[in-house]
C-alpha positions as CSV (number, residue, x, y, z in Angstrom):
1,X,0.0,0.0,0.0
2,X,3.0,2.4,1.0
3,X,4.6,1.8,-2.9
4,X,1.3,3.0,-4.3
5,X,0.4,6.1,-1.7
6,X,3.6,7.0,-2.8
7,X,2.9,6.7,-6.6
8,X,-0.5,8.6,-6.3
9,X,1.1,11.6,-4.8
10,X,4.1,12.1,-6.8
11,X,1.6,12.0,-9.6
12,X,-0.3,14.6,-8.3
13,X,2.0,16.8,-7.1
14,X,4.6,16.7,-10.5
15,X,2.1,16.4,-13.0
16,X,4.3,17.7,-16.0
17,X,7.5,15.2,-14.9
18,X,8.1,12.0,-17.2
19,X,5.2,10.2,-15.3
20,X,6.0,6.8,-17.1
21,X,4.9,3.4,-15.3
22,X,9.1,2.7,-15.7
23,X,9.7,6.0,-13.5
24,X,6.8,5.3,-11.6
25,X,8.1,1.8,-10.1
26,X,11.1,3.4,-10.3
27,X,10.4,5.7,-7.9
28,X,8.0,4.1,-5.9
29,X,11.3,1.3,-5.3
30,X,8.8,-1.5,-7.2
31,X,8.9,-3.2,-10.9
32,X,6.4,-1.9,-13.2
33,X,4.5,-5.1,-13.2
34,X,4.2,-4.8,-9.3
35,X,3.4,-1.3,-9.2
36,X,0.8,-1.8,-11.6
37,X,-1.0,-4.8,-9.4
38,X,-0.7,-3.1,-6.3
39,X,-2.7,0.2,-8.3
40,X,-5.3,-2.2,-9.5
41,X,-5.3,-4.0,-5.6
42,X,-5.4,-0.9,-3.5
43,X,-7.5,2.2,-5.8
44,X,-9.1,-0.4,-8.2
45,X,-7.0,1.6,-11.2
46,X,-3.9,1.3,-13.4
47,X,-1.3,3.1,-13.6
48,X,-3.1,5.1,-16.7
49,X,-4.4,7.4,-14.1
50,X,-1.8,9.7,-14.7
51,X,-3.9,10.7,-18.3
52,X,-7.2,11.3,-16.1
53,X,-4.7,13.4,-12.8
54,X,-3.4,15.7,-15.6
55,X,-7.0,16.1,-18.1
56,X,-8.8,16.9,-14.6
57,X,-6.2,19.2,-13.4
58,X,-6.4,20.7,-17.2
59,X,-9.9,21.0,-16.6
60,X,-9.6,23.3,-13.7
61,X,-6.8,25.4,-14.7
62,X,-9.3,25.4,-18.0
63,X,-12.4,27.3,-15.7
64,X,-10.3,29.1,-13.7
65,X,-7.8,30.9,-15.0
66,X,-6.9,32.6,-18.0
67,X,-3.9,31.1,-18.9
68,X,-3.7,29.9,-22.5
69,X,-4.1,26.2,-23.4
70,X,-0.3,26.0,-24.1
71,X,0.7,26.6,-21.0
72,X,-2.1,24.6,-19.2
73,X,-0.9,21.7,-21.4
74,X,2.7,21.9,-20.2
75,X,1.7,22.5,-16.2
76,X,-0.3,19.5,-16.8
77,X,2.6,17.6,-18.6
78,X,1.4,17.2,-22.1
79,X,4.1,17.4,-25.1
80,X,1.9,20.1,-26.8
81,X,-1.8,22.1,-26.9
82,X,-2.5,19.6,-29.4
83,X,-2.3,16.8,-27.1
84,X,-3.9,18.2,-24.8
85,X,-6.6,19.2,-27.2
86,X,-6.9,15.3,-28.6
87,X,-6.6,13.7,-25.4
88,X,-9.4,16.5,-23.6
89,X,-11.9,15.5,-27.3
90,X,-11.4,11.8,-26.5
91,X,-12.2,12.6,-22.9
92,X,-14.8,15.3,-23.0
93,X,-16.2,15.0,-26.3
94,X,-15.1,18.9,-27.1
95,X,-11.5,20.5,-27.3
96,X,-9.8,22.3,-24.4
97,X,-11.2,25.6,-26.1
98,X,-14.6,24.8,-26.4
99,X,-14.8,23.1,-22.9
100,X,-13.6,26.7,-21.4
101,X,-16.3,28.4,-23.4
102,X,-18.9,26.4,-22.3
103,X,-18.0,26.6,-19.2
104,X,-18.3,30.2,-19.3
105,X,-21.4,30.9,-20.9
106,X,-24.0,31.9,-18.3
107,X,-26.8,29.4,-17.6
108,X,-30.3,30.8,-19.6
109,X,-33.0,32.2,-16.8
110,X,-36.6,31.3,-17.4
111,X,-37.3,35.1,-18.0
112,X,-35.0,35.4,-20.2
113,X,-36.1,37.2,-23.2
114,X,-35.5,35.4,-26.2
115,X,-35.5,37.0,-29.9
């Protein structure tokens, strides 16, 4: 349980490092093999959680802040905006830009007036 506590955290805390299952075990003092059974033993995950840390965490620096999606994708340790923005459409359905914008847009009031 220790190896993998450890694991989580250093993922959430250094989200743009080289977060690879090899530096993972690595640091965690485990193989990759093991470190991946004791993630799917103790949190019911693999080690691909690392994708879903850094898209939430894109997420939120997405709604609030105004930093461009450039620099949210290399906070959150993508190689690029543009794989942030294809790995946020596979997870969200819309690209980092859109996602901000609809986030934005203020909800519609039933009085409302509509043209």
């Amino acid at each position: 349980m220790e190896e993998t506590r450890i694991a989580v955290d250093h993922v959430i805390g250094h989200l743009d490092d080289d977060l690879s299952a090899a530096r993972l075990a690595a640091f965690a003092g485990v193989s990759e093999r093991h470190l991946s059974r004791l993630f799917v033993e103790h949190i019911c995950r693999t080690p691909s959680l690392v994708r879903d840390a850094r898209l939430e965490a894109a997420s939120q620096l997405l709604t609030g802040t105004r930093e461009s999606v450039a620099t949210i994708a290399r906070r959150c340790g993508f190689a690029s905006a543009e794989s942030l923005r294809q790995a946020f459409v596979a997870w969200v359905g819309m690209s980092p830009s859109q996602y901000r914008t609809r986030d934005a847009e203020p909800e519609s009031t039933p009085w409302a007036v509509q043209s």
